[in-house]
Backbone bond lengths (Angstrom), bond angles and torsions (degrees), N, CA, C in turn:
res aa  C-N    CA-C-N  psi(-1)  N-CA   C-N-CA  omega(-1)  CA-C   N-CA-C  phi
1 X - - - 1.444 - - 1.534 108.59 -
2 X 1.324 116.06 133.95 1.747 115.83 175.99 1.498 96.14 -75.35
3 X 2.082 91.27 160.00 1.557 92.11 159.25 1.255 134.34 -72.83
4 X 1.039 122.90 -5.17 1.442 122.10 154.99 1.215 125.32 -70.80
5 X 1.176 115.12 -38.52 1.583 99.49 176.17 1.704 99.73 -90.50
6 X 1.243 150.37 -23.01 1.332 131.86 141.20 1.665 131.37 -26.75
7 X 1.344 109.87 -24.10 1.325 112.12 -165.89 1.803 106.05 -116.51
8 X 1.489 127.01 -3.35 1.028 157.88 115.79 1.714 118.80 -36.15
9 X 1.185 105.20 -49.42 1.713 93.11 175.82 1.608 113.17 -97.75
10 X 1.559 110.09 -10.19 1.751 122.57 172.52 1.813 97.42 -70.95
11 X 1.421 96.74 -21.69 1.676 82.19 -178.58 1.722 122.58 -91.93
12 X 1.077 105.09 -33.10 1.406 117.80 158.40 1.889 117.60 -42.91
13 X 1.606 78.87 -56.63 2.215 78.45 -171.44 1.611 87.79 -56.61
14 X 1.360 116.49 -53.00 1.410 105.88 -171.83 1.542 139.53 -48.11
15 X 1.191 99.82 -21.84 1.416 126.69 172.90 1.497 110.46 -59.51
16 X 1.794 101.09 -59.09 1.159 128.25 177.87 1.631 120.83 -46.83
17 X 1.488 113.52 -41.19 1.426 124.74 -137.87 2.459 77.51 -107.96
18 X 1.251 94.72 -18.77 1.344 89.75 -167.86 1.173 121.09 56.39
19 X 1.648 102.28 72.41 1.490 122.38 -163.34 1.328 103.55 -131.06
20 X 1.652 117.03 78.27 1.458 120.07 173.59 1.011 126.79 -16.24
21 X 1.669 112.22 -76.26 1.534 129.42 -169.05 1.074 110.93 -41.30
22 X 1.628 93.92 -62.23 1.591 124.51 -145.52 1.615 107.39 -56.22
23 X 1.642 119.74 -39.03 1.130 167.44 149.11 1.274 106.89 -21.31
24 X 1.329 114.74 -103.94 1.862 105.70 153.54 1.268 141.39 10.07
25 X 1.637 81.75 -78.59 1.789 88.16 -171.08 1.353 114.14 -63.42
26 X 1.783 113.39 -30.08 1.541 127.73 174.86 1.745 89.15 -45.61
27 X 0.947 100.45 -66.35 1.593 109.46 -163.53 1.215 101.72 -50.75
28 X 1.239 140.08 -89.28 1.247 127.32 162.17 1.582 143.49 14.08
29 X 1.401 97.38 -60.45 1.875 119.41 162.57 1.470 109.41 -61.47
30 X 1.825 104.85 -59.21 1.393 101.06 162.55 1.519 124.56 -10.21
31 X 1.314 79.98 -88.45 1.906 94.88 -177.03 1.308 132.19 -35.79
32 X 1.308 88.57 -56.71 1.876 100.70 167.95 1.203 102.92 -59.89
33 X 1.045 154.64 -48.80 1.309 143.28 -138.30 1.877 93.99 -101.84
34 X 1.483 121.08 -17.21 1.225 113.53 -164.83 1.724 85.03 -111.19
35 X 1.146 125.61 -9.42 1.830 108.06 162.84 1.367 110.01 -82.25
36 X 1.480 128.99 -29.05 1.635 140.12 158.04 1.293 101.95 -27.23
37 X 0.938 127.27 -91.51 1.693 156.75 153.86 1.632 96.93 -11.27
38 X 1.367 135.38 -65.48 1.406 120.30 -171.25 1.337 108.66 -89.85
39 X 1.691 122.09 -9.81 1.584 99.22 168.43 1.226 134.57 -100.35
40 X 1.642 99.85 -14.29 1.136 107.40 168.66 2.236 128.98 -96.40
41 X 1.655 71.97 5.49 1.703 89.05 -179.67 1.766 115.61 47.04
42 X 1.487 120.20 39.66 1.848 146.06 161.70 1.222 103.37 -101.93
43 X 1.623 103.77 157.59 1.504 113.73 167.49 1.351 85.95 -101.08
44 X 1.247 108.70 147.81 1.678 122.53 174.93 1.848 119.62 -91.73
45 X 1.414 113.86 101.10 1.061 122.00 149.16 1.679 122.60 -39.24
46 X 1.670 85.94 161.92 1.945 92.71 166.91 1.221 120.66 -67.49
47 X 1.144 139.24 -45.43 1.514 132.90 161.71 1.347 121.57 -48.38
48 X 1.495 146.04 -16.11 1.032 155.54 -122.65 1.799 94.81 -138.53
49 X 1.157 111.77 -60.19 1.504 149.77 142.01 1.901 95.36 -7.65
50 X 1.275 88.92 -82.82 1.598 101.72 -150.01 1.227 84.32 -75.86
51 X 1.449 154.15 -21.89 0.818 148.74 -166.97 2.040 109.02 -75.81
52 X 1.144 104.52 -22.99 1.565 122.58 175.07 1.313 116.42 -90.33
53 X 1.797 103.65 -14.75 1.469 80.26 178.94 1.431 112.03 -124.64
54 X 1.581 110.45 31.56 1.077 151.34 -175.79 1.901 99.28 -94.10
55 X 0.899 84.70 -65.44 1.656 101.12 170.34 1.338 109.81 -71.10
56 X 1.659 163.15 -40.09 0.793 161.55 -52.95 2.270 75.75 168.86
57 X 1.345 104.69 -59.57 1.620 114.12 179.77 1.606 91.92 -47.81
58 X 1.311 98.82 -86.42 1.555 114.94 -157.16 1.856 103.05 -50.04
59 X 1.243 127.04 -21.16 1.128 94.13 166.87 1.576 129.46 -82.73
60 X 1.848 105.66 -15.68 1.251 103.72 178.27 1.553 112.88 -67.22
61 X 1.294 127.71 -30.86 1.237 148.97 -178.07 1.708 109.18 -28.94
62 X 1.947 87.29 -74.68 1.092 115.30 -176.63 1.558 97.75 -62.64
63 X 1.175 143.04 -52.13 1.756 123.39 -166.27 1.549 100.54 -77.50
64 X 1.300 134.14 -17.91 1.584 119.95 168.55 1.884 118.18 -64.83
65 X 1.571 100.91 -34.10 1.224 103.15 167.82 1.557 124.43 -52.31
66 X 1.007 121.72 -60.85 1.624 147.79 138.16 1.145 104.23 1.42
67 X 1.230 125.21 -101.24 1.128 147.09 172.12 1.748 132.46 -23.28
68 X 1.994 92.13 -26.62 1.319 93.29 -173.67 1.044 98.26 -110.38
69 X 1.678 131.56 -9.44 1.454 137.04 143.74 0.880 115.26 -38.52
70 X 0.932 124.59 -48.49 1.538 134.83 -171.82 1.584 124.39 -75.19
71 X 1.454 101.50 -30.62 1.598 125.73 144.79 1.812 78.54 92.90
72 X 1.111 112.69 61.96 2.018 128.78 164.88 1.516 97.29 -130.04
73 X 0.914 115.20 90.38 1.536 134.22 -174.47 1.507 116.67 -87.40
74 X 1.496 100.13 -9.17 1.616 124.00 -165.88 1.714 91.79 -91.44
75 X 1.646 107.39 -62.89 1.332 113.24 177.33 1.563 112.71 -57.55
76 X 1.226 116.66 -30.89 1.537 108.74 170.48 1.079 137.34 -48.81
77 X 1.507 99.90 -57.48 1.392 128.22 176.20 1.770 94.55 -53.08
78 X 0.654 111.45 -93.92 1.728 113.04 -179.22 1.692 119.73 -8.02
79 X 1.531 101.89 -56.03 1.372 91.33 159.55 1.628 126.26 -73.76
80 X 0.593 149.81 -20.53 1.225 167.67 115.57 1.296 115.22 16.29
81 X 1.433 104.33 -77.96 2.092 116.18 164.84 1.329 104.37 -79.02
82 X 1.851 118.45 6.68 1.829 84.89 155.39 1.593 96.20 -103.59
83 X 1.114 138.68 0.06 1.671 124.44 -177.15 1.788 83.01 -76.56
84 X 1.056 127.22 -66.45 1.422 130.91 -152.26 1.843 99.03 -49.37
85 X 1.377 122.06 -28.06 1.142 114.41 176.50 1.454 113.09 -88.57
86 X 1.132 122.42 -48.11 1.650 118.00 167.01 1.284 91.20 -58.25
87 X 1.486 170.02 -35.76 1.390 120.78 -161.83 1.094 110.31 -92.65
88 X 1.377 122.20 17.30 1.557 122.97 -176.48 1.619 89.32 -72.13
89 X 1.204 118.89 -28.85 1.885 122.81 -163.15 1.538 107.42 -73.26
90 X 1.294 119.12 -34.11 1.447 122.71 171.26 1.478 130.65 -54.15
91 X 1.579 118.15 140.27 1.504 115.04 178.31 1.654 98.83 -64.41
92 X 1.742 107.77 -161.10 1.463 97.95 -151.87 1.696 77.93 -85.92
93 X 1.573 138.95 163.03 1.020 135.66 157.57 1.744 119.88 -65.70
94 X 1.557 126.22 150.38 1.072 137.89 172.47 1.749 99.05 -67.98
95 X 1.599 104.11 154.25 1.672 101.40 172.95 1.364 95.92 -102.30
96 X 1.811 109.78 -175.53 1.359 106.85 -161.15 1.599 99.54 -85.87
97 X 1.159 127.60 -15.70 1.394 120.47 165.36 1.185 118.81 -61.18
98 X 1.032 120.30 -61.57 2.242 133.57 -179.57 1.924 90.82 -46.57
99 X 1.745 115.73 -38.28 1.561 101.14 -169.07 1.795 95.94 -73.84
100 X 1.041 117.32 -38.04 1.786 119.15 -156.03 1.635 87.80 -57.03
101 X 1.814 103.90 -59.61 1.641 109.49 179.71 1.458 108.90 -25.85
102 X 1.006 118.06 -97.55 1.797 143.02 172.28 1.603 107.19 0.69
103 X 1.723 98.53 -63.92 1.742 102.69 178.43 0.974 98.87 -72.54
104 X 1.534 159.59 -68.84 0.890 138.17 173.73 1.766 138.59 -7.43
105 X 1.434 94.03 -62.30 1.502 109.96 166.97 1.659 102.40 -46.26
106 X 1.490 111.27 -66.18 1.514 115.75 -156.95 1.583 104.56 -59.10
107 X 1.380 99.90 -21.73 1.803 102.73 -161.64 1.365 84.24 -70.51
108 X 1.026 134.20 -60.76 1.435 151.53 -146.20 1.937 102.68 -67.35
109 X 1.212 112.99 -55.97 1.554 126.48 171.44 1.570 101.87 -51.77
110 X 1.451 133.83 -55.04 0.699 110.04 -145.63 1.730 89.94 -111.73
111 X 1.327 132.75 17.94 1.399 126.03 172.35 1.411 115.33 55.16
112 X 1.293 90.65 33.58 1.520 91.12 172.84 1.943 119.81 -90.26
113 X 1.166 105.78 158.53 1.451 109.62 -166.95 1.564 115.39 -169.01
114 X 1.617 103.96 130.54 1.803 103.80 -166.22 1.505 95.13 95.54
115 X 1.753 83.60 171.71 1.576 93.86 175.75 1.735 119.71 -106.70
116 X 1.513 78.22 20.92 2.312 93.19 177.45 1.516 104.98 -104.06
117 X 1.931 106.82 15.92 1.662 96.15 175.65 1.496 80.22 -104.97
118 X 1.217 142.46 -5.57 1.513 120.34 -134.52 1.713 106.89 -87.26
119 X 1.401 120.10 -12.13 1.500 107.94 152.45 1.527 134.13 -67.06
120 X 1.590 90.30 -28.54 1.754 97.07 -179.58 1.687 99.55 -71.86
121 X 0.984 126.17 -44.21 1.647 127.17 164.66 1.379 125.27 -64.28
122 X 1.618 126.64 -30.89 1.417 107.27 165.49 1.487 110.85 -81.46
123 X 1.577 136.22 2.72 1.120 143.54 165.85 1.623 128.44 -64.12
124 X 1.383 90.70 -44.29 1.185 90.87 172.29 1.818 106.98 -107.46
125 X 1.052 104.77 -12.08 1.819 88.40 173.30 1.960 91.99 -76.99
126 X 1.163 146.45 -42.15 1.374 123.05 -174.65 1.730 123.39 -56.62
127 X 1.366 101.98 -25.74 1.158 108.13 174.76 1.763 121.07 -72.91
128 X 1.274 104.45 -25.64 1.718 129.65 169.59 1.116 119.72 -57.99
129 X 1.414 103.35 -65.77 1.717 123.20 -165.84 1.561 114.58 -101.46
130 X 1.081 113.57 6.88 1.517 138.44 -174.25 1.723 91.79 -45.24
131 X 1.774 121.64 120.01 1.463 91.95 -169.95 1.585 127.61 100.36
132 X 1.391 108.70 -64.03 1.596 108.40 -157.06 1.460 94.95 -106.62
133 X 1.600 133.28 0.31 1.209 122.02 173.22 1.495 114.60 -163.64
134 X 1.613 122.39 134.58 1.240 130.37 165.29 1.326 107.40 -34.03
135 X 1.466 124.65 99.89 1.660 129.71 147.95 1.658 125.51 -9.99
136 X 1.488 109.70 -61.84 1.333 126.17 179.92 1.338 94.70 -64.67
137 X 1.178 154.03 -21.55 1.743 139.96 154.87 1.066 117.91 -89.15
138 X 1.763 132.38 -20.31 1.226 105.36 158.13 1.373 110.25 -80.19
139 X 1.323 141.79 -8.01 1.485 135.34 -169.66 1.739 93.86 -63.41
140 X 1.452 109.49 -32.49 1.399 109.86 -137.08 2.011 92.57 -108.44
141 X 1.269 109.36 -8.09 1.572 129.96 148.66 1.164 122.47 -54.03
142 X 1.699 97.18 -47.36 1.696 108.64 -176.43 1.817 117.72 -55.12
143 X 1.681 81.63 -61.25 1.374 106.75 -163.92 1.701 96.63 -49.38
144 X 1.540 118.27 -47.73 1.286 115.10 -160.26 1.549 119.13 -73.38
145 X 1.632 97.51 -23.30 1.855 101.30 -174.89 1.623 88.08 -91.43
146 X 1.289 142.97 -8.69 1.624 131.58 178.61 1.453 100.57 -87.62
147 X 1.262 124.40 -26.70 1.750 130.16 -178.59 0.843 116.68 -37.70
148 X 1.846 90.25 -71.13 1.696 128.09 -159.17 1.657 103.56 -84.53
């Protein structure tokens, strides 16, 4: 079964189970994933997919931060149980060792060295790890195997 149609039948039980939140945020992904689909005129694959709700994470991320600056702990929380429901959509994540490995490899393939290769290396590590790892740790993979 694709994740789309997995996340299509998470919305139904949800419907079912009369699960506000839970409900929402489905809805939510929905959307995004169905303006994907009308602006770019593609049917959306699983990579494509996770790739939205990848984006879809990091923005909840960023408004809980916000929020708890702001000392609205109510609004936090909220974002909060919607990351925990979008990451149910994610493959299993890479650990920070398997990511260091990986850049490593790429650093190494592609002879890169300094921190004036480090686009040619987060280029091709996004295309790699697309999915299997938080960006903001491989960025921070990059920086450390281009350092050293």
């Amino acid at each position: 079964m694709s994740l789309k149609q997995r996340i299509n039948d998470d919305m139904k039980a949800a419907m079912r189970a009369k699960e506000a939140d839970r409900l929402g945020t489905i809805r939510m992904l929905l959307a995004a994933m169905k303006q994907k689909e009308v602006d770019e005129r593609v049917e959306l694959d699983d990579t494509m997919v996770v790739a939205i709700v990848d984006k879809l994470i990091k923005q909840r991320k960023d408004a809980a931060q916000q929020y708890e600056a702001a000392a609205r702990a109510d609004l936090a929380d909220k974002e909060k149980a919607e990351i925990t429901v979008l990451e149910a959509y994610l493959p299993q994540r890479l650990s920070a060792d398997e990511i260091a490995a990986a850049i490593q490899a790429i650093v190494t393939e592609l002879g890169a060295s300094g921190p004036g290769d480090m686009g040619k290396v987060m280029g091709a590590a996004k295309q790699r790890l697309a999915g299997q790892a938080d960006m903001g740790q491989v960025s921070a993979a990059v920086k450390a195997a281009l350092a050293g």
